[in-house]
C-alpha positions as CSV (number, residue, x, y, z in Angstrom):
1,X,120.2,83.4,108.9
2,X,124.0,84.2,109.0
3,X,125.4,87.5,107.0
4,X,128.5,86.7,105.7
5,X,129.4,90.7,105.4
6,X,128.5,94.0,104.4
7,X,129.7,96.4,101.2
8,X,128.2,99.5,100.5
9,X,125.1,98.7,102.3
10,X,124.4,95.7,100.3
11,X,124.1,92.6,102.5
12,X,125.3,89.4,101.1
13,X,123.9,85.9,102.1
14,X,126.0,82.5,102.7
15,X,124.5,80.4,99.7
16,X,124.3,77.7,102.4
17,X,122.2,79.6,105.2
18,X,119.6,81.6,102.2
19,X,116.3,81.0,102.8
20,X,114.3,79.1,100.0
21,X,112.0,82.4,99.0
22,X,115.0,84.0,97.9
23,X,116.4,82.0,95.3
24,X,117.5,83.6,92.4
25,X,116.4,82.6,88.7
26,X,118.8,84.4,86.2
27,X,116.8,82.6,83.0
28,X,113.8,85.0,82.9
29,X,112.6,86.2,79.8
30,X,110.5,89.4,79.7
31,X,108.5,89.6,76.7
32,X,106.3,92.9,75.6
33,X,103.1,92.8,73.7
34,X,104.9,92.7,70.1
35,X,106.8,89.3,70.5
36,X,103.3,88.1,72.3
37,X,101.4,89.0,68.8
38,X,104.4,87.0,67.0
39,X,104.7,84.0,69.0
40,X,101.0,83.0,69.8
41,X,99.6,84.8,66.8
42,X,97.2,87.2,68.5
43,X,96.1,90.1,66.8
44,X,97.7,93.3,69.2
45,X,93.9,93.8,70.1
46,X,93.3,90.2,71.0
47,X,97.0,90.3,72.9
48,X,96.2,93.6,74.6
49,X,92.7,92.3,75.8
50,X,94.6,89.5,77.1
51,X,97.3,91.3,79.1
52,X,94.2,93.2,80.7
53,X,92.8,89.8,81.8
54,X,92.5,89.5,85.8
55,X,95.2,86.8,86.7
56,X,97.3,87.5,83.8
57,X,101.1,88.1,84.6
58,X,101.8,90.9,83.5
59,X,104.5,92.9,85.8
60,X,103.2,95.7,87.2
61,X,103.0,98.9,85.0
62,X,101.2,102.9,85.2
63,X,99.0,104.2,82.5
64,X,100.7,104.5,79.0
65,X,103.7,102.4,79.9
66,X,104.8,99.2,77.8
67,X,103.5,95.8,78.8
68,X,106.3,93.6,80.4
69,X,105.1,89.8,80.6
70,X,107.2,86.7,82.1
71,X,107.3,84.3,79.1
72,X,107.1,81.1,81.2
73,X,104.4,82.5,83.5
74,X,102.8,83.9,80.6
75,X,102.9,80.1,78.4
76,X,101.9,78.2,81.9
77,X,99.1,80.8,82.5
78,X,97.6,80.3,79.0
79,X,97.8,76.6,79.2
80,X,95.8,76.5,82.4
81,X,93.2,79.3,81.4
82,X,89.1,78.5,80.6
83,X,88.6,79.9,77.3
């Protein structure tokens, strides 16, 4: 892997010689639990039982902080759960 230079301590990659794992997607869409309850129609305890579910992405988060979800994560991970 070739650096193409440094500024400020930030090191910056040829586009020709970065590795695959750190492509960057600018598209993401963080949702919290409100637009969850909108969109899907979940009651906020239905949405917040969800969010607690093992597997579900959810970014990580400490006690008493807002929920912070990936929409398309979120969407693919609901098509592909068991009920």
């Amino acid at each position: 892997m070739l650096l193409t230079g440094f500024s400020e301590g930030v090191i910056f990659f040829s586009p020709i010689t970065m590795p695959k794992e750190v492509k960057m997607q600018t598209d993401i869409e963080i949702i919290g639990i409100k637009e969850v309850t909108e969109l899907y129609g979940f009651s906020r305890k239905e949405a917040t039982r969800l969010l607690n579910t093992r597997g579900c992405p959810v970014l990580p988060r400490t006690s008493g902080q807002p929920y912070r979800i990936v929409k398309e994560e979120f969407e693919t991970w609901l098509r592909t759960r068991r009920c």
